[in-house]
C-alpha positions in Angstrom: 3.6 16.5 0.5 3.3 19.1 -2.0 2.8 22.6 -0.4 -0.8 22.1 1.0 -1.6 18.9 -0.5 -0.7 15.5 -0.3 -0.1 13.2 -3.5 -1.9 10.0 -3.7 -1.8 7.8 -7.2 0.0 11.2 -8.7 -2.8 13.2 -8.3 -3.5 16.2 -5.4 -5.3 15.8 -2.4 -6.0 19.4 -0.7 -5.2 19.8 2.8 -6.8 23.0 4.5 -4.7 25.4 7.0 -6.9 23.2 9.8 -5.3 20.4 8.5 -8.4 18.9 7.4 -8.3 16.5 3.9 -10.4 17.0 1.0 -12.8 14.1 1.0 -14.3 14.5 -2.9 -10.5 14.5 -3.9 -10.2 11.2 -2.5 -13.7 10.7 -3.9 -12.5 11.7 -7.4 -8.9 9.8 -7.2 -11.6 6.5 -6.5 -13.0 7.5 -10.1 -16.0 8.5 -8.0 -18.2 5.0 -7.3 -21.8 5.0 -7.3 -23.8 5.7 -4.1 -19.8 6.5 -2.1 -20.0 10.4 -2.4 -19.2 12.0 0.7 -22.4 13.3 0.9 -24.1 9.5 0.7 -21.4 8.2 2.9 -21.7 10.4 5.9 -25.1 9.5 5.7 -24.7 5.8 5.9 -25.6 3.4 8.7 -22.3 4.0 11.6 -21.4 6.8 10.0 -22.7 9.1 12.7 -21.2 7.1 15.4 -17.7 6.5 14.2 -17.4 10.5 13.8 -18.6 11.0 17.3 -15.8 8.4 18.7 -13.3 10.3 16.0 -14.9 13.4 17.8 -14.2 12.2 21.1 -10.9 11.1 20.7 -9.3 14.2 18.6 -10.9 16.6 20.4 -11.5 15.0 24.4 -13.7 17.4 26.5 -12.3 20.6 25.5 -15.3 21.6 24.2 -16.9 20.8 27.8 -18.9 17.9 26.9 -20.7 20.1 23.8 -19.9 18.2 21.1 -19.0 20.1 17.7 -18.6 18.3 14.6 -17.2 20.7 12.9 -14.3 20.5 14.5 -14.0 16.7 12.7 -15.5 17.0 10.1 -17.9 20.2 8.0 -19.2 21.1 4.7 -18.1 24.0 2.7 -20.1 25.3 -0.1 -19.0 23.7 -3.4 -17.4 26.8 -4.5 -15.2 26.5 -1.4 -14.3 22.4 -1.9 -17.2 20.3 -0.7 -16.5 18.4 2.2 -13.7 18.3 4.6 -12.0 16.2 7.4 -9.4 15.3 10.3 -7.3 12.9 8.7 -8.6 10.1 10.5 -12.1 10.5 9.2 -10.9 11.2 5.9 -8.4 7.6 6.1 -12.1 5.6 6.8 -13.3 7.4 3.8 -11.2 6.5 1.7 -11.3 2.4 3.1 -15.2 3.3 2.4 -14.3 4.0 -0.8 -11.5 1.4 -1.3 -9.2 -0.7 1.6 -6.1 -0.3 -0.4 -7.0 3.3 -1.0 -7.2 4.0 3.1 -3.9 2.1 3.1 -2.4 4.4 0.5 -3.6 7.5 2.3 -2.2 6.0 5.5 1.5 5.7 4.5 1.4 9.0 2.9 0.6 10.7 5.6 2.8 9.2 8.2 5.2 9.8 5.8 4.9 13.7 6.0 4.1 13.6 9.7 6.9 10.7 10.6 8.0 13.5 13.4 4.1 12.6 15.1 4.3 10.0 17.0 0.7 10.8 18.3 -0.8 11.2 14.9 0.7 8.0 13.6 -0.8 6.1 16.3 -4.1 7.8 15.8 -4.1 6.8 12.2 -2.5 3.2 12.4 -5.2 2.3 15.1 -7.5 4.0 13.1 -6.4 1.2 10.0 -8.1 -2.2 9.3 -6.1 -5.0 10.5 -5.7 -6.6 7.2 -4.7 -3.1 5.6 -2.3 -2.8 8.6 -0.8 -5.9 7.9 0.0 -4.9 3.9 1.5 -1.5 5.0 4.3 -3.5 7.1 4.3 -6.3 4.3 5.3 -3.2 2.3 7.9 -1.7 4.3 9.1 -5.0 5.0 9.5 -5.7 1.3 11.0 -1.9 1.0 13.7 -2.8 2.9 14.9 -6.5 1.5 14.3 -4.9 -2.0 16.9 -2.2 -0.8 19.6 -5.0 0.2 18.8 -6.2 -3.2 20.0 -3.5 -5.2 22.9 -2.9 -2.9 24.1 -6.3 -4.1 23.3 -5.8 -7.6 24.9 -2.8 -6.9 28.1 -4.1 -5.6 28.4 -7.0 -8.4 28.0 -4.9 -11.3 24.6 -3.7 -12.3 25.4 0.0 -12.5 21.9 1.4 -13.9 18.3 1.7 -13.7 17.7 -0.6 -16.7 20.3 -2.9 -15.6 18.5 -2.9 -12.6 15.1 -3.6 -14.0 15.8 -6.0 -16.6 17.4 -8.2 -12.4 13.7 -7.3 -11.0 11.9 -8.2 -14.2 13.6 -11.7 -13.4 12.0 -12.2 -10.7 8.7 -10.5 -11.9 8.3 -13.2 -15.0 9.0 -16.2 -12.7 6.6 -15.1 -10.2 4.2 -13.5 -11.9 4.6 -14.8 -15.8 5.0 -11.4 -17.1 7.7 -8.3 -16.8 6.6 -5.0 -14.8 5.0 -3.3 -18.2 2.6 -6.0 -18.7 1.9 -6.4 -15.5 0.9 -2.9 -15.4 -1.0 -3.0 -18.3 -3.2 -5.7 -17.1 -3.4 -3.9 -13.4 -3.9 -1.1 -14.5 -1.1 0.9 -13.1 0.5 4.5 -14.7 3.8 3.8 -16.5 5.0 6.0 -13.6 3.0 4.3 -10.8 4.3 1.7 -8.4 3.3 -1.8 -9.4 3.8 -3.2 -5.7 1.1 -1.0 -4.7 -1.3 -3.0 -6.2 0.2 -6.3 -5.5 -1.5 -8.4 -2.2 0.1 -9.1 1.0 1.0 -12.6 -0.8 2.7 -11.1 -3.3 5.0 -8.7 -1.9 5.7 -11.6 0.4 6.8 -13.7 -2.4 8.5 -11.1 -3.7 10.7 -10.3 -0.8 11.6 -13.8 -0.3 12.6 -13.6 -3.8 14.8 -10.7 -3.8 16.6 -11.9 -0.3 17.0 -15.5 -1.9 18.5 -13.8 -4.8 21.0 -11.0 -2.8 22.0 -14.3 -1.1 22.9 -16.0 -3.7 24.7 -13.1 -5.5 26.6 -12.5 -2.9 27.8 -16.1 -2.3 28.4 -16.9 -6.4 29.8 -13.6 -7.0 28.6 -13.2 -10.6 29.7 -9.9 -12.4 27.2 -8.1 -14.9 23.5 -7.2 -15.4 23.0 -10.8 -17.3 25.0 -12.7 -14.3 22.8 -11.0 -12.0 20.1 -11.5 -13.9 20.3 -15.3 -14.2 21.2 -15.8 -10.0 17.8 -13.8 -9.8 15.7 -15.7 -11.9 17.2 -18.9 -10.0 16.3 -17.7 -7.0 13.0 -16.3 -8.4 12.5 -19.8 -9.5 12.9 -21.9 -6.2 9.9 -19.7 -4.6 7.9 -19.9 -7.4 8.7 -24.2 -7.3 7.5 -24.1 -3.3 4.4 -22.3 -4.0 3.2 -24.5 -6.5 4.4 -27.7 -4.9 2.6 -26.6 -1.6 -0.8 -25.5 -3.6 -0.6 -28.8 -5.6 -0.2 -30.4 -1.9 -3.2 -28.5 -0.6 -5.0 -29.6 -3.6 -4.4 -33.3 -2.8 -5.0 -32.9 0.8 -8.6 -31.7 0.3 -9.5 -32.8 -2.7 -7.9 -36.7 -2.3 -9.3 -37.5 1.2 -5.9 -37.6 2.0 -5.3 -37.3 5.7 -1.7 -36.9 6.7 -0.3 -36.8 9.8 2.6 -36.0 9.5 
């Protein structure tokens, strides 16, 4: 958060003093998509009903029974910032616009509202199961990667490059390619996060990776970015082996007419 705004892919998203989003920010950070404007999207099939249930369950009958949109959702001249909306409105928007997009909105704002218990429940029911399911894949993989720098940490990597060159170990064995090229080819911002655009798959890979490899720093006890380095790529190495071998198995199995019962 960043006074009234939120940051999503480094750019602004305006938040109003009703706490309303900006929908034709998050229309402009999704390089704007034919036929998704807000305009065209609120008048979509199921648009109109998925704003009344938003209605209904931000607001309840306070309004007794009337219902007023507005109060979920309005328009403001185009001088004044276009369209505008509860965050849970504006989260569907953005999966409108892109699922990882409503994702990304999603764990910024329970970031900045982590003290809302009602609000992140709101906007986590409000989230597709399958973007649910990446946001904990993410956290998940949040927290082995920090036991993975803690043991790089305690074993002698003592920098940001030292610990780059460990992750790009892993990156290249996974992946065939460190984090600038992969960037380049995903099109991610030097400054970006390349494990926001990385599948539930991957960042699952990827955390098994980095816990193989903390395990097996800790238990060799090498010294030294290129010690560290090496255990990683090892470790890196036996994932990358099992998701192959189990592919090539899959392959066989349904390719062959190989029934096994085992």
């Amino acid at each position: 958060m960043d006074g009234s705004c939120l940051r999503l892919r480094g750019r602004k998203v305006r938040i109003d003093e009703q706490g309303f989003v900006s929908l034709d920010d998050i229309y402009i950070i999704a390089s704007r998509p034919n036929g998704k404007s807000p305009f065209a999207w609120y008048r979509a099939r199921g648009t109109g009903d998925f704003v009344l249930a938003a209605h209904k369950r931000v607001v309840g009958d306070h309004n007794e029974g009337k219902v007023r949109i507005s109060d979920v959702l309005r328009m403001a001249s185009a001088d004044n910032g276009g369209w505008w909306a509860h965050p849970i409105i504006a989260a569907s928007y953005a999966g409108h616009l892109n699922p990882k997009l409503e994702v990304e909105i999603n764990e910024v704002w329970l970031r900045y509202k982590s003290g809302d218990e009602s609000l992140i429940e709101d906007v986590r029911k409000n989230a597709r199961p399958k973007a649910d399911r990446w946001v904990e894949t993410r956290q998940l993989g949040r927290d082995r990667r920090r036991d993975f720098t803690a043991s790089l940490s305690d074993h002698g990597v003592v920098d940001g490059q030292g610990y780059a060159r460990c992750t790009n170990a892993a990156y290249r064995s996974l992946f065939g390619a460190p984090a600038s090229k992969l960037k380049e080819q995903r099109k991610v911002p030097p400054r970006g996060s390349l494990r926001d655009k990385m599948s539930t798959s991957e960042l699952s890979f990827l955390s098994a990776a980095e816990t193989l490899a903390a395990e097996r720093i800790e238990d060799e006890n090498p010294h030294g970015t290129d010690a560290c380095a090496k255990a990683t790529r090892r470790s890196s190495d036996r994932i990358r082996d099992a998701i192959a071998a189990d592919r090539a198995d899959r392959k066989r199995s349904l390719f062959s007419g190989d029934d096994d019962n085992a």
